[in-house]
N, C-alpha and C positions, 0 to 999 in steps of 0.2 A: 296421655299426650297425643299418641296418633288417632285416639278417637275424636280430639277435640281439631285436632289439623284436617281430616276427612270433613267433618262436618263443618269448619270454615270454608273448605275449597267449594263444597257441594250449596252451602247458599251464595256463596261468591259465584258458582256457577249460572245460578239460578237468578241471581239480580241481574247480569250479564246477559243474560237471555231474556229478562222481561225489557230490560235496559232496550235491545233490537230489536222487540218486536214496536215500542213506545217509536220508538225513532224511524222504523219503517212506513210504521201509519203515517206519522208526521210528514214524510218526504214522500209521500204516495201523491198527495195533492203535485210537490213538488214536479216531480218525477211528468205526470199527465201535461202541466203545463208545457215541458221542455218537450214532448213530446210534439205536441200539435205543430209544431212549422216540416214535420218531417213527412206528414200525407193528411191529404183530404180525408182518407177515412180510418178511422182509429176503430177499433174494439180492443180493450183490457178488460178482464176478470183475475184481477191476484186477493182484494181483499172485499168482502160486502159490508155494509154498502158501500159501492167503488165511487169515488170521487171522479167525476172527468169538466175537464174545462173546454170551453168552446168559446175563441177569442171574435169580438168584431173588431174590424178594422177596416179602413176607407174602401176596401174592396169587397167587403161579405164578411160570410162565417167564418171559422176555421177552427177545426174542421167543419164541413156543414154535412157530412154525414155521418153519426157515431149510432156503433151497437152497445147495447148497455143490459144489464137484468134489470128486471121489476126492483125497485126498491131504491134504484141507483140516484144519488147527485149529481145535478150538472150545475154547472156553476158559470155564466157568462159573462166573460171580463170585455169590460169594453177598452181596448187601447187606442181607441181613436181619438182625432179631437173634437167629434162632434157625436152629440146624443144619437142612439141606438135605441130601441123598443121590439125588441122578441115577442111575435105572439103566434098563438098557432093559427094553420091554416085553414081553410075549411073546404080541400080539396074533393073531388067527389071518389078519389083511390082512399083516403085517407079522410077517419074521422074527424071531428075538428073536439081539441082538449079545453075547453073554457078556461080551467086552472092556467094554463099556460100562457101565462101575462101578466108579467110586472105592476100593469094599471099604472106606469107613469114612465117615459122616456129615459134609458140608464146611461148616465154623463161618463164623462171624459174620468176615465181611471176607476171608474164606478164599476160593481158588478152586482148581480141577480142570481141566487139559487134557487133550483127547486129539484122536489124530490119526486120524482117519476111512480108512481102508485099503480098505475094501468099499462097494462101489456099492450102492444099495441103499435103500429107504425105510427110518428106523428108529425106531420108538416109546419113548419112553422117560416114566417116571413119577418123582416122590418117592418115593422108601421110608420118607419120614414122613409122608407128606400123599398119598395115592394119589390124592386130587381136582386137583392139578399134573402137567401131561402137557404133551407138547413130542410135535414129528416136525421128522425133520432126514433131504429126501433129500437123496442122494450121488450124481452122476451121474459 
């Protein structure tokens, strides 16, 4: 009987714990988004690949500086009411990322991800508002 009560507690332990990590992951997206209204430049590393959101809205990015690792998602929600187009820049500090472009203007509640592959400082502007600029290095 107490061998069979150790080994209930010990998978109940155990579901419990996979149970936090499922639910960790899940509110990590969470978690990045509430972040962003708190600074222009965010860096987080808790989990790989790390999710981070970068909001537009009637005034630019935000954040429009983020550090991330090689492999990382960013994911750009647009809360405004009018269409957004992230693309990169082709500064002469900074290479220019071709991948990095939706290829069609991202609406009102709409969003774009992509997955950062190459190390690298990367500039990127509005392709309707070229006064909106972000950099996002990749280490």
């Amino acid at each position: 009987m107490k061998r069979k009560l150790t080994f209930c507690l010990v998978i109940f332990l155990l579901l419990v714990s996979l149970g936090f990590v499922v639910v960790s992951k899940k509110n990590n997206v969470e978690f990045v988004y509430s972040v962003i209204n708190s600074s222009e430049e965010i860096s987080i590393s808790l989990l790989h690949p790390q999710y981070y959101a970068i909001e537009m809205t009637s005034s630019g990015f935000r954040p429009n500086i983020l550090k991330i690792e090689q492999g990382d998602i960013v994911v750009w929600v647009n809360s405004d009411s009018k269409k957004h187009w992230p693309i990169s820049s082709n500064p002469n500090k900074y290479p220019d990322y071709p991948d990095l472009n939706p290829e069609k203007p991202i609406g009102s509640d709409e969003e774009w991800i992509f997955n950062f592959e190459r190390v690298g400082g990367w500039e990127y502007h509005d392709l309707l508002n070229s006064d909106f600029t972000g950099k996002i290095f990749v280490r």
